[in-house]
C-alpha positions as CSV (number, residue, x, y, z in Angstrom):
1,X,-57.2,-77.9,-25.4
2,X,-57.8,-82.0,-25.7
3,X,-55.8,-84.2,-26.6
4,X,-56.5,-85.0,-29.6
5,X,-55.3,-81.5,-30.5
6,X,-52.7,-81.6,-32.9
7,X,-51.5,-77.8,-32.2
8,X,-48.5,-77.3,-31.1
9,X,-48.8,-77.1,-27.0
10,X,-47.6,-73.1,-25.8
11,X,-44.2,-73.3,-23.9
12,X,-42.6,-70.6,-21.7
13,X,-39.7,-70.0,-23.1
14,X,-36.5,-70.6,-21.0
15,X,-35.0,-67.2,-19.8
16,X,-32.3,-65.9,-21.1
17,X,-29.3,-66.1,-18.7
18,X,-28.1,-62.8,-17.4
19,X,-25.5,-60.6,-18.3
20,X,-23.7,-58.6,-15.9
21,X,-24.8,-54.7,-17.3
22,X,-22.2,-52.2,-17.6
23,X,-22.3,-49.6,-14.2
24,X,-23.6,-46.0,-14.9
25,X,-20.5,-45.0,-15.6
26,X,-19.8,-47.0,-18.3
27,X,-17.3,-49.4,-16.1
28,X,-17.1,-53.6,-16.2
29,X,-15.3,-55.6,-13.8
30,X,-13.8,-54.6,-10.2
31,X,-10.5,-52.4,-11.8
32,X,-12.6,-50.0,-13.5
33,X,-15.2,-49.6,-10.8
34,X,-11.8,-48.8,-8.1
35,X,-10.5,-46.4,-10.6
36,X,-14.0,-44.7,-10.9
37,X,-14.4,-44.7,-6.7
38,X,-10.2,-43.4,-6.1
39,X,-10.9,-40.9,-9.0
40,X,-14.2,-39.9,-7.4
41,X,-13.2,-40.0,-3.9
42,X,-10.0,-38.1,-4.8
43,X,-11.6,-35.5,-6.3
44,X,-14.3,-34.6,-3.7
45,X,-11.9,-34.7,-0.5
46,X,-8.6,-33.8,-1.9
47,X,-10.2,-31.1,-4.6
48,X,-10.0,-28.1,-2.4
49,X,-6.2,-28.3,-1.9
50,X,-5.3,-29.2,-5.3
51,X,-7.6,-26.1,-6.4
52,X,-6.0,-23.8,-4.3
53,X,-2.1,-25.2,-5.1
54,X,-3.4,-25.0,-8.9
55,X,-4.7,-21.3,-8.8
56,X,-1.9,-20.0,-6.5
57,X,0.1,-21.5,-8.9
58,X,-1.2,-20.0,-11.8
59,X,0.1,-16.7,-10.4
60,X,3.0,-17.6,-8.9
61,X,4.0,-18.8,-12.4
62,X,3.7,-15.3,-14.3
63,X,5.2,-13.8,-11.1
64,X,8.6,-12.7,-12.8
65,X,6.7,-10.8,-15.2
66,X,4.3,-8.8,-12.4
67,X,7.0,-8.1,-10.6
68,X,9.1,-6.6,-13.3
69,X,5.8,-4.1,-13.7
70,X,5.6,-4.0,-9.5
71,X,8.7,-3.3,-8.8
72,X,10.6,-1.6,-11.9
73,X,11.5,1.6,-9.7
74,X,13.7,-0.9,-8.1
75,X,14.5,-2.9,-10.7
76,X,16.0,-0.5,-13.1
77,X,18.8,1.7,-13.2
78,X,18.2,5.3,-15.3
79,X,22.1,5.8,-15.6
80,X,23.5,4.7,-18.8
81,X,27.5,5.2,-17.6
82,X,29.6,2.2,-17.1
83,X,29.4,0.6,-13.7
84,X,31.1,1.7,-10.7
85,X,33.6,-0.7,-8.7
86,X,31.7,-3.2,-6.6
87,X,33.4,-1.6,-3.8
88,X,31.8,1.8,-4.3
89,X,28.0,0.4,-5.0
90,X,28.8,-1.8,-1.4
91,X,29.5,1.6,0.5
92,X,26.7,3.0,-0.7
93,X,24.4,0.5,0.3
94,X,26.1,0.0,3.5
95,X,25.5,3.8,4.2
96,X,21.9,3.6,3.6
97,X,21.9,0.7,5.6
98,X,23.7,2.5,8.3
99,X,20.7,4.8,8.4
100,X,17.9,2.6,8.1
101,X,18.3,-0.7,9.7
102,X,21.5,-0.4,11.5
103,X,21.7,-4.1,12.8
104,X,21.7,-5.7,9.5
105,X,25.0,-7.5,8.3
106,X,25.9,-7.8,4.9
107,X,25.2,-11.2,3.5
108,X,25.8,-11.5,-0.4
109,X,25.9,-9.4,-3.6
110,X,24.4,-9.8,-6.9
111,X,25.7,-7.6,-9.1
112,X,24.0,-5.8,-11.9
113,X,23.9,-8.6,-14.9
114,X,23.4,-6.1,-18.0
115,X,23.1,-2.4,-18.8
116,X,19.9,-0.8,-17.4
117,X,19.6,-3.2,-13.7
118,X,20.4,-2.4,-10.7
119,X,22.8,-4.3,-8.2
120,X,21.3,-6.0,-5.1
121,X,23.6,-6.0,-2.2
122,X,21.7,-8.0,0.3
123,X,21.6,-8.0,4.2
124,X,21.0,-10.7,6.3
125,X,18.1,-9.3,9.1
126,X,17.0,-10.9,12.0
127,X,13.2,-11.7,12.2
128,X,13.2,-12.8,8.4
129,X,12.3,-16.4,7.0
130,X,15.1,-18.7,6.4
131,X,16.9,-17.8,3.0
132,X,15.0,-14.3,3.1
133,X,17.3,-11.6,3.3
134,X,17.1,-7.3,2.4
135,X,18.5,-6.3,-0.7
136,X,19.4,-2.6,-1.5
137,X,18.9,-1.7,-5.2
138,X,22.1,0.0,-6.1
139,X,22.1,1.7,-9.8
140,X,25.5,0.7,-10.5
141,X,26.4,3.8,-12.8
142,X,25.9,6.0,-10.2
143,X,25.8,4.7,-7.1
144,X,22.4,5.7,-6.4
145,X,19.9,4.0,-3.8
146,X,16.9,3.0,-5.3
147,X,15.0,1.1,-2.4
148,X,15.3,-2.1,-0.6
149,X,12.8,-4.5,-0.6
150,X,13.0,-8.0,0.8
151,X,13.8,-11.0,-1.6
152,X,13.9,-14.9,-0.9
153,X,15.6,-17.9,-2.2
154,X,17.5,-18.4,-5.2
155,X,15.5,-16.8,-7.5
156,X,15.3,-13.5,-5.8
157,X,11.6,-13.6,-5.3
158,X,10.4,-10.0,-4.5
159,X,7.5,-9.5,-2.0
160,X,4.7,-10.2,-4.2
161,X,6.0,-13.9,-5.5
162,X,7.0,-14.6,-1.9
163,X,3.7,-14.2,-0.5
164,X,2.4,-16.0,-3.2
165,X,4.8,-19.0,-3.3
166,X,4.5,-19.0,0.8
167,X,0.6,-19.7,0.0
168,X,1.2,-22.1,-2.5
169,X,3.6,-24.0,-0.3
170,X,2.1,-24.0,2.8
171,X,-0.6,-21.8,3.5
172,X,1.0,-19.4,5.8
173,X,1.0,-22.7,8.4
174,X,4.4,-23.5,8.5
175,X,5.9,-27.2,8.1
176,X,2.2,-28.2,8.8
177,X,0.6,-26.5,6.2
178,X,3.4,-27.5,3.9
179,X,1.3,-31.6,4.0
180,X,-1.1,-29.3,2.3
181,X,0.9,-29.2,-0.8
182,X,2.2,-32.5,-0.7
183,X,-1.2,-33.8,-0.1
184,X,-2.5,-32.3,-3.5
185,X,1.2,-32.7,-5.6
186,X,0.6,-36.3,-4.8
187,X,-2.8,-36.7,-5.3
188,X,-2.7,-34.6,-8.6
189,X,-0.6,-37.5,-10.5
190,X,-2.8,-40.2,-8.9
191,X,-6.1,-38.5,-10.0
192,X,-4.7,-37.7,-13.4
193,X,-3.9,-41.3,-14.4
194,X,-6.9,-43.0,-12.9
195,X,-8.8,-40.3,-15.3
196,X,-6.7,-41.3,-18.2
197,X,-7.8,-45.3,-17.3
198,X,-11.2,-44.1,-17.4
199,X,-11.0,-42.2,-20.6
200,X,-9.5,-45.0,-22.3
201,X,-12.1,-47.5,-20.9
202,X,-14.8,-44.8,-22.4
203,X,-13.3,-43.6,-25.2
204,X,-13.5,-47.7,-26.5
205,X,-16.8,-47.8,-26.2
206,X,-18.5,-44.6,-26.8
207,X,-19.7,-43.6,-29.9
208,X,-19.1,-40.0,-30.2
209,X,-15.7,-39.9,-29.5
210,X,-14.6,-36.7,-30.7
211,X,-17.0,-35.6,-27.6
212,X,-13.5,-37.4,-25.7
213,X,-11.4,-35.3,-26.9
214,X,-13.5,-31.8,-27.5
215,X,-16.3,-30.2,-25.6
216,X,-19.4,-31.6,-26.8
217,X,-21.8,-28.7,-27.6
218,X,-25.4,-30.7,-28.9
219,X,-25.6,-32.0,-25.3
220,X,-26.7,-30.7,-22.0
221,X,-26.6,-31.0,-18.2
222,X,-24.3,-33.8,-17.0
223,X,-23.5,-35.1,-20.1
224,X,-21.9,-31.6,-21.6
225,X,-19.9,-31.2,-18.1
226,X,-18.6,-34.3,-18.4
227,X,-17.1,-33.9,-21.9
228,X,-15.6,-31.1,-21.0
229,X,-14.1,-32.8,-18.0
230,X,-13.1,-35.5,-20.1
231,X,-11.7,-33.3,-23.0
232,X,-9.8,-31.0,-20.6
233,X,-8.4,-33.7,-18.9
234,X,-6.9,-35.2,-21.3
235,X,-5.1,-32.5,-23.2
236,X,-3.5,-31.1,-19.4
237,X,-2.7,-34.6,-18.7
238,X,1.0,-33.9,-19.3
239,X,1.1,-30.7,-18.1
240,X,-0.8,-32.1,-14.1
241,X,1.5,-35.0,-14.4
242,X,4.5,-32.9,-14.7
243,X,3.5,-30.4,-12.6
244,X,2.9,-33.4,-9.9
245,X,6.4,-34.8,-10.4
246,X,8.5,-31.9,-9.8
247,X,6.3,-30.7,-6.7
248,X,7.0,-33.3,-5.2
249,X,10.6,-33.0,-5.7
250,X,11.1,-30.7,-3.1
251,X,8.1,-31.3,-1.0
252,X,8.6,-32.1,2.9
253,X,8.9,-35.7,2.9
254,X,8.4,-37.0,-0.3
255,X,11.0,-34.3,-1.3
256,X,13.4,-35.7,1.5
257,X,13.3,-39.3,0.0
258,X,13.7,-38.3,-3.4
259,X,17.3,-36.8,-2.3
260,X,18.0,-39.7,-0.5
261,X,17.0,-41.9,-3.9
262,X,19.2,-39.8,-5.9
263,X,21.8,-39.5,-3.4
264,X,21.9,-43.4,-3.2
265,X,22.1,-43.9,-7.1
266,X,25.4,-41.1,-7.5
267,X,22.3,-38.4,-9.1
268,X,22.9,-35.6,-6.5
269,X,23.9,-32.2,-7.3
270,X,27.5,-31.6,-6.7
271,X,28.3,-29.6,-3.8
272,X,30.9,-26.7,-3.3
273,X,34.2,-27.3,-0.4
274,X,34.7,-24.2,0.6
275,X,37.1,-25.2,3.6
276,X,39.9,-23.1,3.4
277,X,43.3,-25.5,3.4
278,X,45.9,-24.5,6.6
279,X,43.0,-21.9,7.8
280,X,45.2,-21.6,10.6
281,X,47.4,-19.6,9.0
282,X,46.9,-15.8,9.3
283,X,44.8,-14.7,6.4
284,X,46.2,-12.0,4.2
285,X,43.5,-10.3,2.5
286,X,43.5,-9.4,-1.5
287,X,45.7,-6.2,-2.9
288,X,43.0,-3.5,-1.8
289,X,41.6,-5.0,1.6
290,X,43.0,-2.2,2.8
291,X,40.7,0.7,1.2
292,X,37.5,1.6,2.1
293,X,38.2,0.3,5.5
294,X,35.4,2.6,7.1
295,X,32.9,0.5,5.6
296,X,33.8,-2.6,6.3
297,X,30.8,-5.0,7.8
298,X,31.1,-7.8,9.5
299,X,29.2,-11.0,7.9
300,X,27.5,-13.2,8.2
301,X,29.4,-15.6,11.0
302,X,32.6,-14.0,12.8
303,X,34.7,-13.4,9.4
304,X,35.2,-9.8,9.0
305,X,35.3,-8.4,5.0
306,X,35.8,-5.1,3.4
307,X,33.7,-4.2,0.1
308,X,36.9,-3.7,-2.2
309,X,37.1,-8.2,-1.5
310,X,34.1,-8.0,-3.5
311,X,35.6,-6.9,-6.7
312,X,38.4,-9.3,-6.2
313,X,36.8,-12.3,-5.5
314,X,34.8,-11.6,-8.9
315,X,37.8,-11.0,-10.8
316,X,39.4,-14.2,-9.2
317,X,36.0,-16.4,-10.1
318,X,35.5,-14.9,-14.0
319,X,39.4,-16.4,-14.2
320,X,37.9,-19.8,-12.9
321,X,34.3,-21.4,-14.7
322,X,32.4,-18.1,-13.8
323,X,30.6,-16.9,-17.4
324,X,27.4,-15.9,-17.0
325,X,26.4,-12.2,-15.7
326,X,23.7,-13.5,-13.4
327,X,26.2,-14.2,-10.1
328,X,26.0,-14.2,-6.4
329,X,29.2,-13.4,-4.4
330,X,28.7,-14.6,-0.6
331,X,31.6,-13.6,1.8
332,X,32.7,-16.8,4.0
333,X,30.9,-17.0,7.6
334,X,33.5,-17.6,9.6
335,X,37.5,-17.5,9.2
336,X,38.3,-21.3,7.7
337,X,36.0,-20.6,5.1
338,X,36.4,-19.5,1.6
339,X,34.4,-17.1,-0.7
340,X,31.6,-18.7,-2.6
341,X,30.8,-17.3,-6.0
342,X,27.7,-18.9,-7.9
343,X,26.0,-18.9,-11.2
344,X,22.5,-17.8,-10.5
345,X,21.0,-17.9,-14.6
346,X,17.9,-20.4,-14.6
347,X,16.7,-19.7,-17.9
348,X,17.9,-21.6,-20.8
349,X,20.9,-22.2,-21.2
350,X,21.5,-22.8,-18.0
351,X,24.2,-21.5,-15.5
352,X,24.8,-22.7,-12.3
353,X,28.6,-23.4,-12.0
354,X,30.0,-21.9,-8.9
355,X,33.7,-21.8,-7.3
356,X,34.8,-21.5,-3.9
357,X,37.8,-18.8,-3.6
358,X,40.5,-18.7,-0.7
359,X,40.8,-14.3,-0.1
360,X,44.2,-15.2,0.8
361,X,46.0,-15.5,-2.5
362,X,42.6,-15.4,-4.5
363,X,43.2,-19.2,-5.8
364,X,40.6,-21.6,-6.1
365,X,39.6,-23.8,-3.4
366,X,36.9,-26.3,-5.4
367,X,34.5,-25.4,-8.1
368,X,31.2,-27.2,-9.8
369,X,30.5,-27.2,-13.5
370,X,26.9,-28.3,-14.6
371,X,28.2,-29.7,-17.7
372,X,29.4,-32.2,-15.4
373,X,26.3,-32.8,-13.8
374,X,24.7,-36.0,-14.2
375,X,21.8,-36.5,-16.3
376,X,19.0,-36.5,-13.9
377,X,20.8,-34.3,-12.0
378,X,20.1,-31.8,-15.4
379,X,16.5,-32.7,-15.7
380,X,15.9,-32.1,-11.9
381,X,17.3,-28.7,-11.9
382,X,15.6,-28.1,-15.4
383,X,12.3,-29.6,-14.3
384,X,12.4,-27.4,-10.7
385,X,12.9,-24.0,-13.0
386,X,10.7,-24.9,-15.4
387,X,7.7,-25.7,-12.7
388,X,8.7,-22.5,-11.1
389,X,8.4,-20.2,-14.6
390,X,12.3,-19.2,-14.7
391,X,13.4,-21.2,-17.4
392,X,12.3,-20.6,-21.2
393,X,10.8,-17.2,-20.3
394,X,7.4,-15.6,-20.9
395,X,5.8,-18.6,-22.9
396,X,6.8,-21.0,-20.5
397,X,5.3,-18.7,-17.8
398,X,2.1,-18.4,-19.8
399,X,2.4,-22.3,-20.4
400,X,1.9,-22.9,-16.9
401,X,-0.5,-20.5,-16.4
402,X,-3.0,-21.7,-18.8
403,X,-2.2,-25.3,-16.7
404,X,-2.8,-24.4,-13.7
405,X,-5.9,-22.6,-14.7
406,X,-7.1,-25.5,-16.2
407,X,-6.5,-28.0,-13.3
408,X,-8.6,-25.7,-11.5
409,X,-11.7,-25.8,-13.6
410,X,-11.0,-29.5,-13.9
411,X,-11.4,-29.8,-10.4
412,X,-14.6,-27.6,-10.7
413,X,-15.9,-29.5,-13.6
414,X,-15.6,-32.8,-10.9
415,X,-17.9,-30.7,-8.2
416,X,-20.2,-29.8,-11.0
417,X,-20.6,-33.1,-12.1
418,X,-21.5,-34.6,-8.8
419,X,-24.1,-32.1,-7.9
420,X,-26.2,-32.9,-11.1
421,X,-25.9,-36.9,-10.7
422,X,-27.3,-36.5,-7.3
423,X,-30.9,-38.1,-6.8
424,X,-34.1,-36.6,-7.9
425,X,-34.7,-34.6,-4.6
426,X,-31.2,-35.2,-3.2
427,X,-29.3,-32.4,-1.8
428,X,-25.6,-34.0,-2.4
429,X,-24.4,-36.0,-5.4
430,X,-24.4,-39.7,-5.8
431,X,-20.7,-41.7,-5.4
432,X,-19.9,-44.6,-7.2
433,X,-20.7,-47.8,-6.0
434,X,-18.1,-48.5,-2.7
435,X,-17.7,-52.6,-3.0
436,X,-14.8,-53.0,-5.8
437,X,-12.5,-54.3,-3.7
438,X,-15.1,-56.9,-2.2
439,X,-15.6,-58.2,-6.0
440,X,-11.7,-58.3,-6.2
441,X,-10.1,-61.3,-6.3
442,X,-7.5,-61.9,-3.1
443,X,-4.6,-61.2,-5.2
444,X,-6.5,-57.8,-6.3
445,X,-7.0,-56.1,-3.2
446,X,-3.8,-57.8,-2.0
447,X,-2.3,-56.0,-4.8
448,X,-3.9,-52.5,-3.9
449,X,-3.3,-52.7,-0.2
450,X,0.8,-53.7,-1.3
451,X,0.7,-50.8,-3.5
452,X,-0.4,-48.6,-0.8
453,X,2.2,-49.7,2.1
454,X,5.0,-49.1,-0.5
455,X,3.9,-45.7,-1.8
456,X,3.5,-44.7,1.3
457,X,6.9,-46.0,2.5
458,X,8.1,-43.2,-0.6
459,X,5.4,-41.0,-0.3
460,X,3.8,-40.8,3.1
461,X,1.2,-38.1,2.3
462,X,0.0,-40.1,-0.5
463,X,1.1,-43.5,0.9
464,X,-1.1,-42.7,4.5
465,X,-4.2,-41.3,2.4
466,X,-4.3,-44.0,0.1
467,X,-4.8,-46.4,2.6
468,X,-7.3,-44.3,4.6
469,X,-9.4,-44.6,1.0
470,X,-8.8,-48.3,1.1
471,X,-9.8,-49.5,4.4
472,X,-12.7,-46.7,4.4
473,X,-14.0,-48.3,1.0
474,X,-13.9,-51.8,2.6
475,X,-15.4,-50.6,5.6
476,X,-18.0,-48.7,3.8
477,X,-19.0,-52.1,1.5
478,X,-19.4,-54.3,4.8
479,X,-21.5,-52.2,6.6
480,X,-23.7,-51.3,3.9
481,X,-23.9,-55.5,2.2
482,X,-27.4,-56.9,3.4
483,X,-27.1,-60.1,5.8
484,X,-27.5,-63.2,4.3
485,X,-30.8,-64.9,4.4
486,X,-30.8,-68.0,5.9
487,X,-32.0,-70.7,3.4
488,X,-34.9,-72.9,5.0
489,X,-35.0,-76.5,5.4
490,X,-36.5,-78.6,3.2
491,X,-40.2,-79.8,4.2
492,X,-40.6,-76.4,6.0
């Protein structure tokens, strides 16, 4: 071209400044990319316990129900005549007893709470687990025997749930496997709600949202698994974070603080006194201690009781706060101690009072009333039966089921997911980018790192794996940033 060319001269044009792109995953900025990596991360290491507490809980929960079926033999009593004296079921057990396992003391009664069940007059055994005692089925018409069985806890789990709910708990590994569960109760609410901050950072910029919030079915490979993830997700959301909550409740030592905490703030669960008042005084027993003296058995502790006490003590209790049919009578284990009768009904309504009654002059000693209880007080003991399937019945049962069930294909949805994002030729799946906390501002990871020390000072299981993640991701990031180049002088 001259210059006496009067087109216009060709320019480069300047280039455009750049935008930071969205990640794969749909994430801007250093909050969204941590909860992608914790969610992630979560999933792939802590997945195989949360799949096993969710499918073992899936049974566990319509384990009232199967055993009704398992064990209905002893269960249910054919004799429709009214029942015998608790006296007369007692020596009957106590017999069989006699026979079969000799050594065992007697250790509570439950006696039969409508027409059709039978009576469980339990032994205390040595060799059993803590609150695990044998129970003889009594058919309280009659006074037949219909088999003993081992049962556990409050709920008078048979067999078949306490294998289950020992597997759930702890894997058969004791107080260590019990971090097992705590471990994937904690890390179930933690996972849950970095999902829902992912869904929401989606769900705002997607599209097809109805693929949020419903399986998408025009789309395949990673993108279908992933709207099903999504869509399950967020319709169990409640359900996992519930489920979460109340495990933790009685878990080993999150469980332990959250007594303490309630303990501290006037929430606990009243206790029964069943100290007897002048126990030094000679104790007379109740107006027919004296009959069926041959089969008396000796408790629990030193305290010596005869069966007819029974049928006292009930009397003296239904006089007190004691409604419901669903009781335990426990005979005092040791002399200064008084009879304990309690409301064992976990379904709604509720009944759990209980009273404490001297088997001197059958008065009462101290008593509980859960209309009394405080408020959280109610929702823990409501929350704990309704995690365990007791309360509301059947439908809650299947409730949980369908839960549980669903956490687990959640977490196999996660391992899906992974395998098809890994590299063309890859064997393993690809994880998110590890460096959000190195674009973090200080008061960011700061944040994170504060977070972690004080969950973990509540919840150690979560508390001590949360910072594991943290310092690993960090770690991770430096070791895996390229150096620096060094920039060269000028007139190099």
């Amino acid at each position: 071209m001259t210059a006496t060319d009067d087109r216009p001269i060709a320019t480069t044009p300047p280039a455009a400044p750049s935008t930071p792109r969205p990640s794969r995953d749909g994430q801007r900025g250093w909050f969204g990319q941590l909860l992608l990596r914790l969610h992630f991360s979560a999933g792939l290491f802590v997945g195989p316990f949360i799949l096993i507490a969710a499918l073992s809980g899936a049974v566990y929960a319509l384990g009232p129900t199967i055993e009704q079926g398992l064990y209905r033999h002893e269960l249910t009593a054919p004799s429709a005549a009214a029942a015998k004296p608790l006296a007369e079921q007692i020596d009957a057990a106590q017999a069989y007893i006699d026979r079969h396992h000799p050594d065992d003391t007697l250790a509570a009664v439950r006696p039969a709470p409508e027409l059709g069940a039978t009576t469980r007059v339990m032994y205390a055994e040595a060799g059993l687990m803590e609150s695990q005692n044998r129970a003889v089925f009594i058919d309280p018409g009659t006074a037949e025997v219909r088999g003993d069985l081992l049962v556990y806890g409050t709920s008078g789990a048979l067999p078949f749930r306490t294998w289950v709910d020992t597997l759930h708990r702890s894997l058969f590994l004791g107080d260590v496997g019990r971090l097992y569960s705590e471990t994937a109760a904690s890390w179930l609410g933690v996972v849950s709600l970095a999902g829902l901050g992912l869904w929401l950072a989606r769900i705002r910029k997607t599209r097809a949202k109805r693929d949020m919030v419903r399986p998408a079915r025009r789309v395949r490979g990673y993108r279908r698994t992933f709207s099903w993830h999504a869509s399950t997700g967020v319709w169990l959301l409640l359900g996992a974070l519930f489920l979460s909550a109340t495990g933790i409740t009685w878990s080993q030592y999150g469980g332990a603080n959250v007594d303490q905490l309630r303990a501290a703030l006037s929430w606990g669960t009243p206790t029964l006194d069943t100290a007897l008042p002048d126990a030094g005084a000679a104790p007379a027993r109740g107006a027919h201690a004296a009959h069926h003296a041959p089969a008396a058995a000796a408790g629990a502790g030193s305290a010596s009781v005869t069966p007819a006490e029974f049928d006292d003590v009930l009397t003296a209790a239904e006089h007190a706060n004691i409604h419901s049919s669903e009781v335990q009578i426990t005979p005092p284990t040791s002399a200064d101690q008084a009879w304990t009768v309690a409301e064992i009904k976990r379904s709604y309504p509720t009944a759990v009072n209980s009273v404490a009654i001297d088997p001197r002059d059958m008065s009462v000693v101290s008593e509980t009333d859960f209309d009394t209880y405080s408020l959280p007080a109610k929702l823990a003991r409501w929350g704990i039966d309704t995690h365990m399937g007791t309360m509301w019945g059947l439908p809650n049962q299947i409730l949980l089921f369908v839960t549980a069930l669903g956490i687990a294909v959640m977490v196999v949805f996660g391992y899906v997911m992974w395998w098809q994002r890994r590299p063309t030729g890859g064997r393993v799946g690809r994880a998110p980018a590890a460096d959000a906390l190195a674009k973090a501002p200080w008061w960011g990871s700061g944040l994170v790192a504060v977070g972690a020390i004080v969950i973990g000072a509540f919840l150690p299981a979560l508390g001590v794996t949360l910072l594991a993640f943290v310092v690993a991701d960090v770690l991770l990031t430096s070791r895996s940033r390229p150096p620096r180049a060094t920039p060269t002088p000028p007139g190099r």
